[in-house]
CHARMM internal coordinates of N, CA and C (Angstrom, degrees):
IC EDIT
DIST 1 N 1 CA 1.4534
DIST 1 CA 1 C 1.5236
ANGL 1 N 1 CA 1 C 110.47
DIST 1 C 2 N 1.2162
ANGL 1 CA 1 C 2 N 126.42
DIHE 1 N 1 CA 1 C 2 N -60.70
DIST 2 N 2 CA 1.3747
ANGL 1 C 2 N 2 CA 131.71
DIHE 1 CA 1 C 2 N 2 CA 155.01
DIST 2 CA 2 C 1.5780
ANGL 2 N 2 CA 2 C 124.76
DIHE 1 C 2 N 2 CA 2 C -22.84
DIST 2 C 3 N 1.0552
ANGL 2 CA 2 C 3 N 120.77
DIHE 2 N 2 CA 2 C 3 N -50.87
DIST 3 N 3 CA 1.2633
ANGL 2 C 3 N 3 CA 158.84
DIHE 2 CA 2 C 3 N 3 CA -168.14
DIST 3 CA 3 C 2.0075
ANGL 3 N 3 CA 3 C 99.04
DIHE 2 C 3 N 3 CA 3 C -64.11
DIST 3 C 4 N 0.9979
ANGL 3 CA 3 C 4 N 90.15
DIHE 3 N 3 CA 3 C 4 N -48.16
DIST 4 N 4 CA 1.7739
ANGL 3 C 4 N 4 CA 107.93
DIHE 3 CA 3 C 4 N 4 CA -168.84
DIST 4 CA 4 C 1.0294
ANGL 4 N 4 CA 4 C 99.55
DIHE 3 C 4 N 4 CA 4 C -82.44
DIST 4 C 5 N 1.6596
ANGL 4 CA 4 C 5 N 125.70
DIHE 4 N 4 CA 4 C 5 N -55.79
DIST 5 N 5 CA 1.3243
ANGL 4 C 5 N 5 CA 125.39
DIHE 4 CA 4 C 5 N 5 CA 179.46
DIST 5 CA 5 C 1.5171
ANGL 5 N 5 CA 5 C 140.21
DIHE 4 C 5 N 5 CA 5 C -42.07
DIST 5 C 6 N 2.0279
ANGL 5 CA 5 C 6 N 102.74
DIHE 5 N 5 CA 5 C 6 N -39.56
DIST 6 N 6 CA 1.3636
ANGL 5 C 6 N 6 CA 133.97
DIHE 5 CA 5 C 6 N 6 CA -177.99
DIST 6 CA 6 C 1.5555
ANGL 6 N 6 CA 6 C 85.13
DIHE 5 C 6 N 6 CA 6 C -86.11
DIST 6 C 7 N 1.2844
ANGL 6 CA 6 C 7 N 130.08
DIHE 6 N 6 CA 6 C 7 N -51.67
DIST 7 N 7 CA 1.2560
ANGL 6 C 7 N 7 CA 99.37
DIHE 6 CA 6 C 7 N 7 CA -170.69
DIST 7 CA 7 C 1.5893
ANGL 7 N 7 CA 7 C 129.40
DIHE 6 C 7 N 7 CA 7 C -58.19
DIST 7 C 8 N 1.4752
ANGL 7 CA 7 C 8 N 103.33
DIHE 7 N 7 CA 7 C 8 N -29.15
DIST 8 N 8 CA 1.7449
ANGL 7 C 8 N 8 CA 115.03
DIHE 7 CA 7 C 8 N 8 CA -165.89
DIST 8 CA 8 C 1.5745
ANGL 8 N 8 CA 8 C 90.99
DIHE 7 C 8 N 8 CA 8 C -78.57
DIST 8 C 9 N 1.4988
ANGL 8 CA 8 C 9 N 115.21
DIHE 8 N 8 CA 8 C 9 N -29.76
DIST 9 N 9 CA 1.7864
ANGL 8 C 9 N 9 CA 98.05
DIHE 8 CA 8 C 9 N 9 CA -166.35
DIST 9 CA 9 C 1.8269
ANGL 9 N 9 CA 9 C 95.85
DIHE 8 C 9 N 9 CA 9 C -92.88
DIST 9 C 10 N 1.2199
ANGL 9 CA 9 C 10 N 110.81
DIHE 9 N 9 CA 9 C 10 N 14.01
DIST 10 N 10 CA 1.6586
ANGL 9 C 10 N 10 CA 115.79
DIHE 9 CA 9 C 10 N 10 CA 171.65
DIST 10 CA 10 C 1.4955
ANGL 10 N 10 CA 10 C 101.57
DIHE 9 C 10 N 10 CA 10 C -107.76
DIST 10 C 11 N 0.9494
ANGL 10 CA 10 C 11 N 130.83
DIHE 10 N 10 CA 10 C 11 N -57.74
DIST 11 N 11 CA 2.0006
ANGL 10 C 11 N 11 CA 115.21
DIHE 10 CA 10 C 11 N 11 CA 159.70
DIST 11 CA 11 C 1.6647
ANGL 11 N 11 CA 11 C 109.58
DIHE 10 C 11 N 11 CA 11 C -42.17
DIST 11 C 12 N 0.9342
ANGL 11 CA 11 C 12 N 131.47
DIHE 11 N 11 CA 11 C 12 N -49.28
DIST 12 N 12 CA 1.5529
ANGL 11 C 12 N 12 CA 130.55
DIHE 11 CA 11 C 12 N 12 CA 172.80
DIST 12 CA 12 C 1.3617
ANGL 12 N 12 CA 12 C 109.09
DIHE 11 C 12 N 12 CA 12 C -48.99
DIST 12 C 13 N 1.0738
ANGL 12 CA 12 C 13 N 107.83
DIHE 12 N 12 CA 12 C 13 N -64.76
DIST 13 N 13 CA 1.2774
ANGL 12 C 13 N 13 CA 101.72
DIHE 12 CA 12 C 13 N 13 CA 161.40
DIST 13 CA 13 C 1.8661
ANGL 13 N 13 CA 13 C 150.71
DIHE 12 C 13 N 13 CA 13 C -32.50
DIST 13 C 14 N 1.2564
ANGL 13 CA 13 C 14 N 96.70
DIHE 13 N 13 CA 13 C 14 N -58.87
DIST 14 N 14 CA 1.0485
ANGL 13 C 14 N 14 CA 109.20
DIHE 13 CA 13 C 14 N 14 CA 178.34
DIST 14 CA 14 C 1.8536
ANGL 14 N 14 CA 14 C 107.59
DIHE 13 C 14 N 14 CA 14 C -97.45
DIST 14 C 15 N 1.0957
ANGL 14 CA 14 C 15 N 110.88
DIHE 14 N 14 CA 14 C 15 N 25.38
DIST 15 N 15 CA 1.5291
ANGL 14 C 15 N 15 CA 126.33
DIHE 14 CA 14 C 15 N 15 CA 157.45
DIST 15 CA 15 C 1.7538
ANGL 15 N 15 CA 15 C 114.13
DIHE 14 C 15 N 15 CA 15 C -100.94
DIST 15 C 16 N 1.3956
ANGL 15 CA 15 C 16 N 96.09
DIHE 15 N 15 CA 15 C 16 N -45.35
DIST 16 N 16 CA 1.5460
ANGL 15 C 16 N 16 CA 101.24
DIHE 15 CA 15 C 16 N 16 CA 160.36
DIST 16 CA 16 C 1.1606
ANGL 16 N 16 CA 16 C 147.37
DIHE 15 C 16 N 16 CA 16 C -26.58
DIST 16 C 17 N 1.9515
ANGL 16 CA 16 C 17 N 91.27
DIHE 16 N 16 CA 16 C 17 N -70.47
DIST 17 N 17 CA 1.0773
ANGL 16 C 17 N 17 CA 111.31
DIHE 16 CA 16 C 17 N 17 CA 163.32
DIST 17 CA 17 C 1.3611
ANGL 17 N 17 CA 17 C 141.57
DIHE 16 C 17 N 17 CA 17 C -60.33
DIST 17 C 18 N 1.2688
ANGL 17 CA 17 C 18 N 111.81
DIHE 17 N 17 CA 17 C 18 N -13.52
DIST 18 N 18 CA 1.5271
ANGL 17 C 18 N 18 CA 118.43
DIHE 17 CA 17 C 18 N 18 CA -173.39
DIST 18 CA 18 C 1.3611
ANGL 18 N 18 CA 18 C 100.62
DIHE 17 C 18 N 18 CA 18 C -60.58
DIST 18 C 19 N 1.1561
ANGL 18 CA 18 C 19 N 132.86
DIHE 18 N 18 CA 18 C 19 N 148.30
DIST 19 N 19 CA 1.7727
ANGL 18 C 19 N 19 CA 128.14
DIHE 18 CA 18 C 19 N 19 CA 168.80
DIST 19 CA 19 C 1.0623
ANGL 19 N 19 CA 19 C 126.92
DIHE 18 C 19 N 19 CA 19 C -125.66
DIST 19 C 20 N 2.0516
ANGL 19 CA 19 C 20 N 98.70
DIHE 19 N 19 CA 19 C 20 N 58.16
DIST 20 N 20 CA 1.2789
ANGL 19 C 20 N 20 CA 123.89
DIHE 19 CA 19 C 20 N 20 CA -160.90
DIST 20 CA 20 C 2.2241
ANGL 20 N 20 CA 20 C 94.00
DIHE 19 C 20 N 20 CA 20 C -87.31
DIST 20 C 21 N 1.3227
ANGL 20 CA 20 C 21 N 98.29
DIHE 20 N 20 CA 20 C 21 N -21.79
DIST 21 N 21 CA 1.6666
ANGL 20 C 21 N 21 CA 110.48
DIHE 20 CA 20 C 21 N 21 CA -177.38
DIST 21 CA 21 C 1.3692
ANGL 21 N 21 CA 21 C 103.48
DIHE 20 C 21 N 21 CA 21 C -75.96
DIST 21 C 22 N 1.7065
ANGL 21 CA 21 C 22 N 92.74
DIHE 21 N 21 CA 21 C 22 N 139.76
DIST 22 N 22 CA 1.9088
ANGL 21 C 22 N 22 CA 89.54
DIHE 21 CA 21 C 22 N 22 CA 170.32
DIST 22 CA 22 C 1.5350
ANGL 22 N 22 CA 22 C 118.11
DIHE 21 C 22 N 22 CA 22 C -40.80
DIST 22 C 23 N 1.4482
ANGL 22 CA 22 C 23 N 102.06
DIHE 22 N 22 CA 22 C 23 N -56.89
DIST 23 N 23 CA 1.1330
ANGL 22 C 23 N 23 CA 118.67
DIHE 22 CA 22 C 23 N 23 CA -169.08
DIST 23 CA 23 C 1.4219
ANGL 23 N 23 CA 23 C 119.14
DIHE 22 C 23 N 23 CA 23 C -33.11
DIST 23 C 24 N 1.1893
ANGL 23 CA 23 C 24 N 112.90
DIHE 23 N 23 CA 23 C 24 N -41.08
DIST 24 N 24 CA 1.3113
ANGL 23 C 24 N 24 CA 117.03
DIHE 23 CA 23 C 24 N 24 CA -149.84
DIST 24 CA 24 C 1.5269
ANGL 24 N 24 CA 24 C 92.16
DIHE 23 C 24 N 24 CA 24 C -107.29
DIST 24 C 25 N 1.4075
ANGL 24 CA 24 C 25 N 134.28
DIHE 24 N 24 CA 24 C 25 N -27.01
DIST 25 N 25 CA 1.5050
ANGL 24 C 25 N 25 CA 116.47
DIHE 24 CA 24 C 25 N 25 CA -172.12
DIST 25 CA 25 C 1.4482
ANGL 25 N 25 CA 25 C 112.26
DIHE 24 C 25 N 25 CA 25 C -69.60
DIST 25 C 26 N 1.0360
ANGL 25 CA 25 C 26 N 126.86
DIHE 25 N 25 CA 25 C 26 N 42.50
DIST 26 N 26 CA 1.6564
ANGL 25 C 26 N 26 CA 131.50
DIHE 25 CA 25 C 26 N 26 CA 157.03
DIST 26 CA 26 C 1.5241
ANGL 26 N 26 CA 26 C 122.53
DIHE 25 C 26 N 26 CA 26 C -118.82
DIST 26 C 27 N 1.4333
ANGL 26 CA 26 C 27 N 100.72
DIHE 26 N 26 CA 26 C 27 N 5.09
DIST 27 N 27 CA 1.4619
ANGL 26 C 27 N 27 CA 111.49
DIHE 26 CA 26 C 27 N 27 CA -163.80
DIST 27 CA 27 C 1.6184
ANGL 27 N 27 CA 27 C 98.68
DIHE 26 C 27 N 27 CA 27 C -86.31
DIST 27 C 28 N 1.4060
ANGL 27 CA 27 C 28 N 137.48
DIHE 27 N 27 CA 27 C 28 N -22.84
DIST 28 N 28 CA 1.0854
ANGL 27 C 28 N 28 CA 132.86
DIHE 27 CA 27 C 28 N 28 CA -135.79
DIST 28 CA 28 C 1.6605
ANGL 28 N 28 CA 28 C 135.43
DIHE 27 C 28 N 28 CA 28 C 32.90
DIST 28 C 29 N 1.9317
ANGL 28 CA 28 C 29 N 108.78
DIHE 28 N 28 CA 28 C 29 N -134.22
DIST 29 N 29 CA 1.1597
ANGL 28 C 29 N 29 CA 93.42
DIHE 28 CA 28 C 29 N 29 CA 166.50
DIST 29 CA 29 C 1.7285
ANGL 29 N 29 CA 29 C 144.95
DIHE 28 C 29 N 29 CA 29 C -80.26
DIST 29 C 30 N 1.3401
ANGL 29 CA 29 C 30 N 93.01
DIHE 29 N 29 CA 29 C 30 N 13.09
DIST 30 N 30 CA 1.2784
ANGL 29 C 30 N 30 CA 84.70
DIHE 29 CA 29 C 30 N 30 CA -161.08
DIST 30 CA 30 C 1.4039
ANGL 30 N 30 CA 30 C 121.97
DIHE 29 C 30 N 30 CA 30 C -74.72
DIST 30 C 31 N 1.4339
ANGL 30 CA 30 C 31 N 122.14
DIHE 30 N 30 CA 30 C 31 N -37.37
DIST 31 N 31 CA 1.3608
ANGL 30 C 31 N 31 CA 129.91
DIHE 30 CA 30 C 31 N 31 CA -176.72
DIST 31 CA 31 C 2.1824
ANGL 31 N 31 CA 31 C 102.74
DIHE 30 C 31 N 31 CA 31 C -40.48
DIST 31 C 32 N 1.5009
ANGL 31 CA 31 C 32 N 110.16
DIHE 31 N 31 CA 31 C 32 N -45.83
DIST 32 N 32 CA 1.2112
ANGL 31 C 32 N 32 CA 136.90
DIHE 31 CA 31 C 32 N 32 CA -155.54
DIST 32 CA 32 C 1.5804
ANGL 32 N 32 CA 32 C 99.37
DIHE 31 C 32 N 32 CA 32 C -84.06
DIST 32 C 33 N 1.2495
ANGL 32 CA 32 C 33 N 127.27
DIHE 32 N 32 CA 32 C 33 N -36.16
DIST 33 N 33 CA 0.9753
ANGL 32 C 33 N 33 CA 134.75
DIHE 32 CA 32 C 33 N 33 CA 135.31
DIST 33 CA 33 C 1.2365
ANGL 33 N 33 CA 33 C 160.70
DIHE 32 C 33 N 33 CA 33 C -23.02
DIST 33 C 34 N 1.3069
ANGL 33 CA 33 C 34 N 92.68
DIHE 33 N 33 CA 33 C 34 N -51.67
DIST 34 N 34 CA 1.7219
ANGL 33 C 34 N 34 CA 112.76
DIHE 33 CA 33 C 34 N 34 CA 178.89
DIST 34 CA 34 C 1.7044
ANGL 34 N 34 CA 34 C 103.74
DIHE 33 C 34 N 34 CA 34 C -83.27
DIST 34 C 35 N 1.6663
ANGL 34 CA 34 C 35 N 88.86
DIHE 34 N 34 CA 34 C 35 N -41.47
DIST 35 N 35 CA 2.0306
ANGL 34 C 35 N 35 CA 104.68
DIHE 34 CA 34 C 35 N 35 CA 176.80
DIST 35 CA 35 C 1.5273
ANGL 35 N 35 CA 35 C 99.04
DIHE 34 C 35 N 35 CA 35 C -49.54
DIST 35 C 36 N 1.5254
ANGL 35 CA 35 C 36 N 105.07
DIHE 35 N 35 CA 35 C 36 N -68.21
DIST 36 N 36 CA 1.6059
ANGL 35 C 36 N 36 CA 92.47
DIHE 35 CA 35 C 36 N 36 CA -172.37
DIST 36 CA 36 C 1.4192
ANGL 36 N 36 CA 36 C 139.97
DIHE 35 C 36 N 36 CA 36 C -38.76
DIST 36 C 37 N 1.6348
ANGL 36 CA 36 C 37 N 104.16
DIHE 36 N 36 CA 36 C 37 N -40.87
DIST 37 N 37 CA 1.7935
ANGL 36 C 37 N 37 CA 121.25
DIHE 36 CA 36 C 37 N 37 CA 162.46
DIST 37 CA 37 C 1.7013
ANGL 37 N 37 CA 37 C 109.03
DIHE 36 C 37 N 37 CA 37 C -46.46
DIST 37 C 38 N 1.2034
ANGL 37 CA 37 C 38 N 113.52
DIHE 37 N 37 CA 37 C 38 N -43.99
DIST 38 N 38 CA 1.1417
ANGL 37 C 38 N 38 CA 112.94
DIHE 37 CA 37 C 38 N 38 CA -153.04
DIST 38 CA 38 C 1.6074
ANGL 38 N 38 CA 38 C 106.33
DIHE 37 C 38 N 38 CA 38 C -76.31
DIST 38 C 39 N 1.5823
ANGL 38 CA 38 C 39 N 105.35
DIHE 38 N 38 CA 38 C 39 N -35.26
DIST 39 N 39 CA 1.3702
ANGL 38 C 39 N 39 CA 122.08
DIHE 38 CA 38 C 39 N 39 CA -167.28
DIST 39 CA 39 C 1.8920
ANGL 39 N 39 CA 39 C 103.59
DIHE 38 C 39 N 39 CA 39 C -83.07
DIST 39 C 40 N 1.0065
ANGL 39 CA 39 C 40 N 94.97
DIHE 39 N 39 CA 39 C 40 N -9.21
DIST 40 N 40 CA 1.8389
ANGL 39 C 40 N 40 CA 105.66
DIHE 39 CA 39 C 40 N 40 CA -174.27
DIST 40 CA 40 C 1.9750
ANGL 40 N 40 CA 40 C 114.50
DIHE 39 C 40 N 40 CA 40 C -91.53
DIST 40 C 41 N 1.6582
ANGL 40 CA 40 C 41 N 73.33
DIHE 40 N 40 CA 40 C 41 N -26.12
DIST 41 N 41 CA 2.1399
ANGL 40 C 41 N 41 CA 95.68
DIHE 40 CA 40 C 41 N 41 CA 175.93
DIST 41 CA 41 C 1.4669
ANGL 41 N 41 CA 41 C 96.36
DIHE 40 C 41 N 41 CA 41 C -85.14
DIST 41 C 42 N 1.1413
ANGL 41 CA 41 C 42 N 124.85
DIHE 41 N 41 CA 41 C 42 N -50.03
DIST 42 N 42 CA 1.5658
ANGL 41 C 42 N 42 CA 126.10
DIHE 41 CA 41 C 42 N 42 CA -172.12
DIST 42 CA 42 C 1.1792
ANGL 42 N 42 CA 42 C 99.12
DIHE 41 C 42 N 42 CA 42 C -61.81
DIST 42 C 43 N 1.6468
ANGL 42 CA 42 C 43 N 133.66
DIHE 42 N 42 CA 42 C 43 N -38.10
DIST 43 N 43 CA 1.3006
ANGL 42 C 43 N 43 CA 110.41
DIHE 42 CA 42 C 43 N 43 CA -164.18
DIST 43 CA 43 C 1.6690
ANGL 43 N 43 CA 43 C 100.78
DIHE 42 C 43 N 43 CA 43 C -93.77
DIST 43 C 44 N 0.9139
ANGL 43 CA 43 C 44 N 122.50
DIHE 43 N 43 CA 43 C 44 N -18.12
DIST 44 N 44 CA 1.5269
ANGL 43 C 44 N 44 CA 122.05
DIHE 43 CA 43 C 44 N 44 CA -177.58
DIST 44 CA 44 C 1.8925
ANGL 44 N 44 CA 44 C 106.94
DIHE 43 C 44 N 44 CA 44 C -64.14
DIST 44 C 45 N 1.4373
ANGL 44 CA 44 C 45 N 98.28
DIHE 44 N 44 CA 44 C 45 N -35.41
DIST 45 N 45 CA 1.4871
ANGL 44 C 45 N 45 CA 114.21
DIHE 44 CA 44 C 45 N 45 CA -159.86
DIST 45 CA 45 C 1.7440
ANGL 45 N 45 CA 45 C 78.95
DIHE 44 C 45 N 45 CA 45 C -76.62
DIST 45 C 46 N 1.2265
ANGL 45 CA 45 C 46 N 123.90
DIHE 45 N 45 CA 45 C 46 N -58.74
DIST 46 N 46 CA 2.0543
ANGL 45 C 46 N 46 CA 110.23
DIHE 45 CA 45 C 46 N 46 CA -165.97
DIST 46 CA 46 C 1.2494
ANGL 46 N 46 CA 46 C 88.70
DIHE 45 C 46 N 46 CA 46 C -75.44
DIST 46 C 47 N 1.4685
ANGL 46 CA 46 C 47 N 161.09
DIHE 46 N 46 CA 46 C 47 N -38.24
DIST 47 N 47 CA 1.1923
ANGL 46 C 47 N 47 CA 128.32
DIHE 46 CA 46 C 47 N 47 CA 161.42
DIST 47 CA 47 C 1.4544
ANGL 47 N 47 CA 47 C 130.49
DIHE 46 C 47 N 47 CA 47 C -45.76
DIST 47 C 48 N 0.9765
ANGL 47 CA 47 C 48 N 131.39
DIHE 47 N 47 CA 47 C 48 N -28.94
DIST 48 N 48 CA 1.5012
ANGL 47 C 48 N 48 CA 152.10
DIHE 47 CA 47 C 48 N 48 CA -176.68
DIST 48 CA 48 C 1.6463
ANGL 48 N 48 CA 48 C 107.47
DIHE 47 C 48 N 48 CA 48 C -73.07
DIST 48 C 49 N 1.1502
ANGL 48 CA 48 C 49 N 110.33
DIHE 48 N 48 CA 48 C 49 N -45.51
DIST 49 N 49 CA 1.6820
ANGL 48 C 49 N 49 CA 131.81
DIHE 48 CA 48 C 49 N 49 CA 171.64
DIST 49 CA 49 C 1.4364
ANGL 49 N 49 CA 49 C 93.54
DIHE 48 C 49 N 49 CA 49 C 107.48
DIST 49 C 50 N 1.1186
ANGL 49 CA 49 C 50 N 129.61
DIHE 49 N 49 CA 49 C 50 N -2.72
DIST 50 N 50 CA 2.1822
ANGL 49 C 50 N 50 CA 134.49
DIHE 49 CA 49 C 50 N 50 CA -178.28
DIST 50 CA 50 C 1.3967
ANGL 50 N 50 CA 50 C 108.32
DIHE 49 C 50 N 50 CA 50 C -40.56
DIST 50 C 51 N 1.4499
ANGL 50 CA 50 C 51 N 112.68
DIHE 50 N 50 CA 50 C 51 N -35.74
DIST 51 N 51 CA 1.9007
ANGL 50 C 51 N 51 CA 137.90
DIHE 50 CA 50 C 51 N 51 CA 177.51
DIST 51 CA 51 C 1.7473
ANGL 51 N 51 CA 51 C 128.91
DIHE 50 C 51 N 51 CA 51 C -63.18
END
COOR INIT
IC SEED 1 N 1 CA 1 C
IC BUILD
């Protein structure tokens, strides 16, 4: 259940981030950035078995 959850708010994510929107092409890296941290904790955490 967990598992499903991180994944759907990790597609949200990385839909976000794209900075295909006006809006957002002033943001640089950060949006893409922050994703990457997050996706580097998630994978440490299912390596770990924490997941």
């Amino acid at each position: 259940m967990l598992g499903t959850v991180l994944l759907v708010i990790l597609i949200l994510l990385l839909i976000g981030a794209v900075p295909a929107w006006p809006y957002s092409a002033s943001w640089g890296y950060g949006p893409s950035g922050i994703l990457g941290v997050v996706v580097v904790i998630l994978l440490i955490l299912l390596l770990m078995g924490r997941i």
